[in-house]
C-alpha positions as CSV (number, residue, x, y, z in Angstrom):
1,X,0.0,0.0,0.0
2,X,0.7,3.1,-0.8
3,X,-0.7,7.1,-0.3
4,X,-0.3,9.9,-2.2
5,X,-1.6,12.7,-1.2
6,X,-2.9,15.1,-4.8
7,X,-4.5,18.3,-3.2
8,X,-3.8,20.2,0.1
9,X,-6.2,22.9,0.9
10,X,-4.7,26.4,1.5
11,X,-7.0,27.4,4.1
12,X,-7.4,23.9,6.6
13,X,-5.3,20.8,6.9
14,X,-7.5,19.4,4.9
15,X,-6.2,16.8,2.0
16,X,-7.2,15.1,-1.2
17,X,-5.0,11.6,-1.7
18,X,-5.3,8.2,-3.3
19,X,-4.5,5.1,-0.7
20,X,-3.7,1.6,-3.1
21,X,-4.4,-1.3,-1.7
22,X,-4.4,-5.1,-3.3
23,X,-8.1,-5.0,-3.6
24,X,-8.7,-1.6,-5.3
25,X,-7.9,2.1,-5.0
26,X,-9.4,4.5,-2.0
27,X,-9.7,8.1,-2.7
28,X,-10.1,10.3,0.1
29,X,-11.2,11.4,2.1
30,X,-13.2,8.7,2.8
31,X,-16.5,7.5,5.3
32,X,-16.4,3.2,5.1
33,X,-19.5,1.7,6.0
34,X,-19.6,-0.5,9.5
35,X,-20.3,-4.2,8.4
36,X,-19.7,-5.5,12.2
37,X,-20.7,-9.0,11.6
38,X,-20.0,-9.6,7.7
39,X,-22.9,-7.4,6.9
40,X,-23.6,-3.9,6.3
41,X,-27.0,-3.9,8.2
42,X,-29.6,-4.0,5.9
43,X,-27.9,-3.6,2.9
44,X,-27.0,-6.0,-0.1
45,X,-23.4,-6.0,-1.3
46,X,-24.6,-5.2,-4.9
47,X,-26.1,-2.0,-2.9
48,X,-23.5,-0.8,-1.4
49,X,-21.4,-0.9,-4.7
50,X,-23.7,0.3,-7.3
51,X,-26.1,2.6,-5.0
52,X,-23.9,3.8,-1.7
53,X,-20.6,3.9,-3.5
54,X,-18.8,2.3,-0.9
55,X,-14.9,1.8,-2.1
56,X,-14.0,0.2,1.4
57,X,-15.9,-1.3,4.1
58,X,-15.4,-2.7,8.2
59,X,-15.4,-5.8,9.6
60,X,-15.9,-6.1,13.2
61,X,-12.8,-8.8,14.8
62,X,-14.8,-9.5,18.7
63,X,-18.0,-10.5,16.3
64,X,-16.6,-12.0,13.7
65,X,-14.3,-14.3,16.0
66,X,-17.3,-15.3,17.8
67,X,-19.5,-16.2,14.9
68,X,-18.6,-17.7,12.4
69,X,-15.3,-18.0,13.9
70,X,-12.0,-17.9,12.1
71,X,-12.0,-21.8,11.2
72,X,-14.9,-20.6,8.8
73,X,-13.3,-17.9,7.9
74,X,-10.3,-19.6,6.8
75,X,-11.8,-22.6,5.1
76,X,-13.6,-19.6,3.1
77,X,-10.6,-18.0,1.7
78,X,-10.7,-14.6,4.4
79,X,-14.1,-12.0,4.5
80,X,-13.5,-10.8,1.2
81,X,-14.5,-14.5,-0.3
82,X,-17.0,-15.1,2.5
83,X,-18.9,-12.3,2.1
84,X,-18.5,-12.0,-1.7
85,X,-16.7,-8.5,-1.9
86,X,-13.8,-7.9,-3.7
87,X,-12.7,-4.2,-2.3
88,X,-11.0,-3.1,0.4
89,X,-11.4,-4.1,3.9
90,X,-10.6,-2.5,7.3
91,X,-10.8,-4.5,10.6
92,X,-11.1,-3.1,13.4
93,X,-8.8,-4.9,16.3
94,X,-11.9,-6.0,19.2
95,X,-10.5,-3.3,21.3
96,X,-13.6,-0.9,21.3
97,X,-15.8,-4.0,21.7
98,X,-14.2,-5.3,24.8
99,X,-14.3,-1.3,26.1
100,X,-18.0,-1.7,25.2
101,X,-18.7,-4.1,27.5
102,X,-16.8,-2.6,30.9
103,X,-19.1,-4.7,32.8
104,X,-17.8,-8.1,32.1
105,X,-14.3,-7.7,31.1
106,X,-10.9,-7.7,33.2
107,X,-8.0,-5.8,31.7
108,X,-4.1,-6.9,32.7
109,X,-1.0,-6.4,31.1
110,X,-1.0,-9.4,29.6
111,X,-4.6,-8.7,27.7
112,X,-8.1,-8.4,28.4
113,X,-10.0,-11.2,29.3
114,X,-14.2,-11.0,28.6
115,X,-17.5,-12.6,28.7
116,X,-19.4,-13.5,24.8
117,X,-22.3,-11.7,24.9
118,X,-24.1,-14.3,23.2
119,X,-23.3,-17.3,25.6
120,X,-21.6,-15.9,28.3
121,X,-18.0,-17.8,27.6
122,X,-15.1,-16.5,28.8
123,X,-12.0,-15.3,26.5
124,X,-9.1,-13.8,26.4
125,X,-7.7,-11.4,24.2
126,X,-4.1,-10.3,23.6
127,X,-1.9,-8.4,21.3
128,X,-1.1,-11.3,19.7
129,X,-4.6,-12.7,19.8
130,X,-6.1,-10.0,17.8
131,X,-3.6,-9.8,15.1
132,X,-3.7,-13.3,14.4
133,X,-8.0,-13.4,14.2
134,X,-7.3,-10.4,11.7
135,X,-4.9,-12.9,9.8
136,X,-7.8,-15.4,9.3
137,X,-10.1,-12.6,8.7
138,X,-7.6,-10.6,6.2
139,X,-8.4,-7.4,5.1
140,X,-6.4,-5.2,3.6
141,X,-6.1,-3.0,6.5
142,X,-6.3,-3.8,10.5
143,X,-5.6,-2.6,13.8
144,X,-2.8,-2.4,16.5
145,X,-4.9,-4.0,19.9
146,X,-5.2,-1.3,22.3
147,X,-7.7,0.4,25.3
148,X,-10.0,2.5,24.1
149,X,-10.3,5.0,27.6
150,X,-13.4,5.9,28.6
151,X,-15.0,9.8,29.1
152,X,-14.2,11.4,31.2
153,X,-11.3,9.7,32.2
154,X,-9.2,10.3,35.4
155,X,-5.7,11.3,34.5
156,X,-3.6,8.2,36.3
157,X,-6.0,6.3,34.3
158,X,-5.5,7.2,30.7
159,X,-1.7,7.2,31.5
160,X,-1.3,3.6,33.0
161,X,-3.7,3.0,29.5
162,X,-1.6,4.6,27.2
163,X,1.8,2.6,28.9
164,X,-0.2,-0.8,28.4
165,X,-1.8,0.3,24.7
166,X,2.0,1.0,23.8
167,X,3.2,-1.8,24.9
168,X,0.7,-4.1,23.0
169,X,1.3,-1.7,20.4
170,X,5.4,-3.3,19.9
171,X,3.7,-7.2,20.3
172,X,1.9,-6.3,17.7
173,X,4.4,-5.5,15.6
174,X,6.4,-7.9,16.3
175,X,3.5,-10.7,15.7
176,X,3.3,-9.4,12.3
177,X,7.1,-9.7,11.6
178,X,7.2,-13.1,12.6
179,X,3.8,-14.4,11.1
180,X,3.2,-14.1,7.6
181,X,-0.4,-13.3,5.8
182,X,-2.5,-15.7,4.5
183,X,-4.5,-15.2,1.6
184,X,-1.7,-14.1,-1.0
185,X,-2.2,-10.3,-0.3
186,X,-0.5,-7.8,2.2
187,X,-2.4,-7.0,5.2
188,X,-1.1,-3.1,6.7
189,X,-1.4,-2.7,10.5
190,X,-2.4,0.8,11.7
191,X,-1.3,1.7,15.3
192,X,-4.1,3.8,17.3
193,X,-3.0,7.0,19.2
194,X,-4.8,7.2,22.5
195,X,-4.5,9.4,25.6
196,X,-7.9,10.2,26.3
197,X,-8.2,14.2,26.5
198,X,-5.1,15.3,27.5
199,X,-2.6,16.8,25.0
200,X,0.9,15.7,26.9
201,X,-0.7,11.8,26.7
202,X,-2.0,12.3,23.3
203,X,1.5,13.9,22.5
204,X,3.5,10.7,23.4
205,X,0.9,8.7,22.1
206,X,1.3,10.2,18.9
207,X,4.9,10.5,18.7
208,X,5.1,6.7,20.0
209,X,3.0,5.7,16.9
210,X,4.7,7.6,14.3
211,X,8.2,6.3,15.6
212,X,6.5,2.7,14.8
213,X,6.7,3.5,10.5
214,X,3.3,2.1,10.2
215,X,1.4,2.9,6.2
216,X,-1.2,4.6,8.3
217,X,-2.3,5.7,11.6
218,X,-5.2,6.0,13.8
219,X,-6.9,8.0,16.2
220,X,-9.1,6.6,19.2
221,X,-10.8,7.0,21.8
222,X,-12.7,10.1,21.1
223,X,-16.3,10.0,20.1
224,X,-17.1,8.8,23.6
225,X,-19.3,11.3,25.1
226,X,-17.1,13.9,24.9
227,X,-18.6,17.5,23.6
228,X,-17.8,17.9,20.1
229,X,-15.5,20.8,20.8
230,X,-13.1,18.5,22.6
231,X,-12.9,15.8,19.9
232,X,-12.3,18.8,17.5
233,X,-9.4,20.2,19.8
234,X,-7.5,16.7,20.0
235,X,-8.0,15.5,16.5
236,X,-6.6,18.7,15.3
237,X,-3.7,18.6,18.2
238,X,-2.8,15.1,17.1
239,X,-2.8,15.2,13.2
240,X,0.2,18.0,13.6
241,X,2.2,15.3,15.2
242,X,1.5,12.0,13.1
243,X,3.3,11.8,9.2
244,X,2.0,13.9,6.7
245,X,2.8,11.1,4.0
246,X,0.6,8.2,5.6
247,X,-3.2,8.1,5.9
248,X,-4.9,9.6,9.1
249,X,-8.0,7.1,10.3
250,X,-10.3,9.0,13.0
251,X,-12.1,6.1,14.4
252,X,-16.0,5.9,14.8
253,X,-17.2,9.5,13.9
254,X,-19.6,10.5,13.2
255,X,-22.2,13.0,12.0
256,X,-21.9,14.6,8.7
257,X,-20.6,17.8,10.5
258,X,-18.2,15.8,12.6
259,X,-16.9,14.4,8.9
260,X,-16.6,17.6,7.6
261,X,-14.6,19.6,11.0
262,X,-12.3,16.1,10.9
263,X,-11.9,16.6,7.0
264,X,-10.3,20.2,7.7
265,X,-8.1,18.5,10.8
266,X,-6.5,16.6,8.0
267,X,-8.5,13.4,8.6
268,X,-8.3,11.1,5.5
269,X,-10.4,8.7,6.7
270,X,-13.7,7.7,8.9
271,X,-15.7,5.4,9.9
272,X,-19.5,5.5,12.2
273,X,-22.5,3.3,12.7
274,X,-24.7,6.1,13.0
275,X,-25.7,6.5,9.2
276,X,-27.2,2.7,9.7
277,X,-28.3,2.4,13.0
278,X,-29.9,6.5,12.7
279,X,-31.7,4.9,9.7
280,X,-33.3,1.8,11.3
281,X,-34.9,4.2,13.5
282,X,-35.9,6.9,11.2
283,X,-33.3,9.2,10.8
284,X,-32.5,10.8,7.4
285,X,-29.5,12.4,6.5
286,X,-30.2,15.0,3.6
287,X,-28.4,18.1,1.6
288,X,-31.1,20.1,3.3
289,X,-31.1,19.0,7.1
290,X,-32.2,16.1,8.9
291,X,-35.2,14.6,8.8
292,X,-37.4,12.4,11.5
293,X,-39.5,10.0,8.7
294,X,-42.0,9.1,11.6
295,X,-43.2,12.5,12.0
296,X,-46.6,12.8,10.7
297,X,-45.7,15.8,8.6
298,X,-44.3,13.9,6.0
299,X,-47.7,11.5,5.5
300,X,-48.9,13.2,2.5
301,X,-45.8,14.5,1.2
302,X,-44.9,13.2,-1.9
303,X,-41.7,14.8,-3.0
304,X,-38.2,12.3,-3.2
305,X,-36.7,11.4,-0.3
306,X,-33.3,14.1,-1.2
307,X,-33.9,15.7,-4.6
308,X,-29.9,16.5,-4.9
309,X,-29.3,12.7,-3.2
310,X,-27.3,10.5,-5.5
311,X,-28.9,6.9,-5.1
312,X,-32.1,5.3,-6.8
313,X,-33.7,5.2,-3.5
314,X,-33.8,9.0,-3.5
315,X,-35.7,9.3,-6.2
316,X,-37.8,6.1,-6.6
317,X,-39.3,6.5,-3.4
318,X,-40.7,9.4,-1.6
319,X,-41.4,10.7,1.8
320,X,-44.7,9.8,2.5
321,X,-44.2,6.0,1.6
322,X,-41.4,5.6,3.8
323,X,-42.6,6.9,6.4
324,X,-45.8,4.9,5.5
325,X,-43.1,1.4,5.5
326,X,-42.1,2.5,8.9
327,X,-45.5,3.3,10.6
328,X,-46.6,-0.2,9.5
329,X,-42.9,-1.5,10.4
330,X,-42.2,-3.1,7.2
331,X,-38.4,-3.6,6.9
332,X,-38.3,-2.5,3.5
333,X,-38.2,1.1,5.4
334,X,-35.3,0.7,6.9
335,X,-33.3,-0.8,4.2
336,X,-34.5,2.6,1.5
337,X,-33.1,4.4,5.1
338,X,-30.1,2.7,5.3
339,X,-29.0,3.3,1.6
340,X,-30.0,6.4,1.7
341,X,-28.0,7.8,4.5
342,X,-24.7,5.4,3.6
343,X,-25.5,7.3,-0.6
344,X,-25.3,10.5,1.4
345,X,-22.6,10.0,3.3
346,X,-20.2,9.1,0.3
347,X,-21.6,11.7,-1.0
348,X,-20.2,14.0,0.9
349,X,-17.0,13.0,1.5
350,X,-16.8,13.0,-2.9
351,X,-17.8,16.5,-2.4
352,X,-15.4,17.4,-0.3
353,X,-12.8,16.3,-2.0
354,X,-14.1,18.1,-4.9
355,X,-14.2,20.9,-2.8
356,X,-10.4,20.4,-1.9
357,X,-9.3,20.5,-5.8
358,X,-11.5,23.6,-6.1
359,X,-9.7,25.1,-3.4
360,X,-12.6,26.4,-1.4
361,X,-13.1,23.6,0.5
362,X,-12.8,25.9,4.1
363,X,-15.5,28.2,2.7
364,X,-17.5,25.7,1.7
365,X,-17.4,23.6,5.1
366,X,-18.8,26.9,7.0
367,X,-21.7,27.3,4.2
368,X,-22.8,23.9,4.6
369,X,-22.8,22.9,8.1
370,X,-25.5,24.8,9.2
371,X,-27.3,23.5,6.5
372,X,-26.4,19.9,7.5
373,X,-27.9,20.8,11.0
374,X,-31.3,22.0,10.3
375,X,-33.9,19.9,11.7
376,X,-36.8,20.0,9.4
C-alpha cells in the first residue's frame, strides 16, 4: 500500500490523496460503511457498490471471531470471499468492543479477558490474539490492539492505558514480523494514538506511533461522550504530530458535521454506525437537514426522499411511503433508510474532495454545516 496525497487545501489541513491497496484504490477522504458482523446492516453488497458507492468497508474482529469464527473464515478464503466482496477491507482490532462491555471484562497487562455476549464464555484477548484473528479474517487493513479510555477519564487512568496500549502496540508488531499473511495479499497494521483528552498523553501517544513507520495511523478513543469541541481540539492537536505522508483514520465518527470539521483537521479517513443504525430508527441524513421520517408531517408528502441525493432510493421513493413502511414497520423502510444515509454519506465525503481540488473547501465547510444541522 501506498498514499499519495494530490491536493492540500490552502486554508485547513485538509487533503485530497489516493491510498492503493491489493483490492482496489481509495480516494479520500473517505466514510467506510460499519459491516460489524459480515454485513452492512440491511444492505446488499450489490447495494452498497452500485447505490452507496462504498470503495472500502469494516469488519468487526470481537464479532466475527465469535460467529462464524476464524476456522470458517479460513476454510472460506478470508471475508472478502465469504462475504463476496472484492474491495478493500478494514478491521477493526476487538478493542472498542471489549471497552464496550466494561461490565464483564478484566484488563491486565497481559490482555483483556471478557465474557461472549451471546453465551456468556469467557475469552481472552491479547496483542497477539487480535492480530492473528485479523490474519484469518484478512483485510487489507487492521488494527494495532489497544484500550479504548473511557470519558471522562481520570488522569492516572488514561496514562497507565496509554503505557499498556504501547506496549501491546510493539507485540503487535512484532506478531506481524514473525507471522506471515494468509491469503496471497499484504495485510497493513495501523497503530491507534490514544491518551484520552489530554494533550501531553496524546502527544506521546502520537509521537510513539509515528516512531513505529506504520502505512497509516489511527486516532481513538474520542467520540465517547465527549462535547464535540473537545474531539475537535484533540483531533486537530494530534494530526500535527503524526506523518504527513501516511493516511490519518479517525475512528467511529460521526455526524456529517463531525466528517466535515475532521476533514479540515487533516483526517483522510472515517468510519460510524450512525448513518445505519440512525436509519433503522428513522433518521435521514439530507443536503437540506435532517429529517425524522416518523413524524406525521411527512404522510402526504410526496416529494423524493433528497432531490440532490445520489442513489435510486432517493428518487424512486418518496417521503410519504417511507414513512408509511415505517409506521406499518415493514423492513423495506429501513433498508431505502439505510442506503439512503450510507449514498449521502459518500456523497459528501466526494464533495469534499471536490471541494479540496477547487480550493474552497474551508469556505464551503462553513456554508454547509448549518445546512447539514437543520432539523426539518
Amino acid at each position: 500500500m501506498f498514499f499519495t496525497v494530490e491536493k492540500n487545501d490552502e486554508s485547513s489541513k485538509a487533503r485530497a490523496g489516493l491510498i492503493q491497496t491489493a483490492h482496489g484504490t481509495i480516494e479520500t477522504p473517505i466514510f467506510m460503511p460499519v459491516g460489524t458482523v459480515g454485513s452492512v446492516k440491511t444492505v446488499h453488497q450489490r447495494e452498497l457498490k452500485n447505490d452507496v458507492r462504498a470503495q472500502i468497508i469494516l469488519g468487526n474482529t470481537y464479532h466475527l471471531y465469535l460467529r462464524p469464527g476464524t476456522e470458517i473464515l479460513h476454510q472460506a478464503g478470508g471475508l472478502h470471499r465469504f462475504i463476496n466482496w472484492d474491495r478493500p477491507i478494514l478491521t477493526d482490532s476487538g478493542g472498542y468492543q471489549v471497552f464496550s462491555f466494561s461490565q464483564t471484562r478484566k484488563i491486565h497487562e497481559n490482555g483483556v479477558r471478557f465474557k461472549s455476549h451471546i453465551d456468556g464464555s469467557y475469552h481472552l484477548f491479547t496483542p497477539e490474539k487480535s492480530m492473528e484473528i485479523q490474519r484469518y479474517i484478512g483485510g487489507d487493513i487492521f488494527m494495532a490492539f489497544d484500550e479504548c479510555t473511557p470519558f471522562p477519564c481520570e488522569y492516572s487512568y488514561a496514562r497507565k492505558s496509554l503505557e499498556i496500549t504501547n506496549k501491546w502496540l510493539k507485540r503487535c508488531v512484532d506478531w506481524c514480523a514473525e507471522n506471515p499473511e494468509l491469503y496471497g495479499h499484504e495485510q497493513h497494521l495501523f497503530p491507534i494514538v490514544q491518551g484520552s483528552t489530554y494533550d501531553d498523553l496524546r502527544k506521546i501517544s502520537a509521537e510513539f506511533v509515528a516512531s513505529v513507520g506504520a502505512d497509516g495511523n489511527a486516532i481513538g478513543g474520542l467520540s465517547v461522550g465527549e462535547p464535540e469541541e473537545e474531539m475537535y481540539r484533540v483531533t486537530d492537536f494530534v494530526t500535527d504530530i503524526l506523518p504527513k505522508d501516511r493516511p490519518r483514520y479517525l475512528m467511529g465518527v460521526g455526524t456529517p458535521w463531525n466528517i466535515l470539521e475532521s476533514i479540515s483537521s487533516g483526517i483522510d479517513m472515517m468510519d460510524c454506525v450512525m448513518p445505519t443504525r440512525n436509519a433503522r430508527n428513522g433518521m435521514l441524513f439530507t443536503w437540506n437537514g435532517v429529517i425524522n421520517i416518523k413524524n406525521k408531517k411527512w404522510e402526504a408528502d410526496f416529494s423524493p426522499l433528497d432531490e440532490n441525493g445520489t442513489s435510486f432510493v432517493d428518487t424512486d421513493y418518496s417521503l410519504a411511503y417511507v414513512r408509511h413502511l415505517f409506521h406499518v414497520n415493514e423492513f423495506l423502510g429501513k433498508q431505502i433508510a439505510s442506503i439512503h444515509n450510507l449514498a449521502f454519506y459518500l456523497d459528501l465525503v466526494k464533495t469534499a474532495r471536490k471541494h479540496i481540488f477547487d480550493g474552497d473547501f474551508n469556505a464551503w465547510k462553513k456554508s454547509i454545516i448549518p445546512q447539514l444541522k437543520t432539523r426539518l
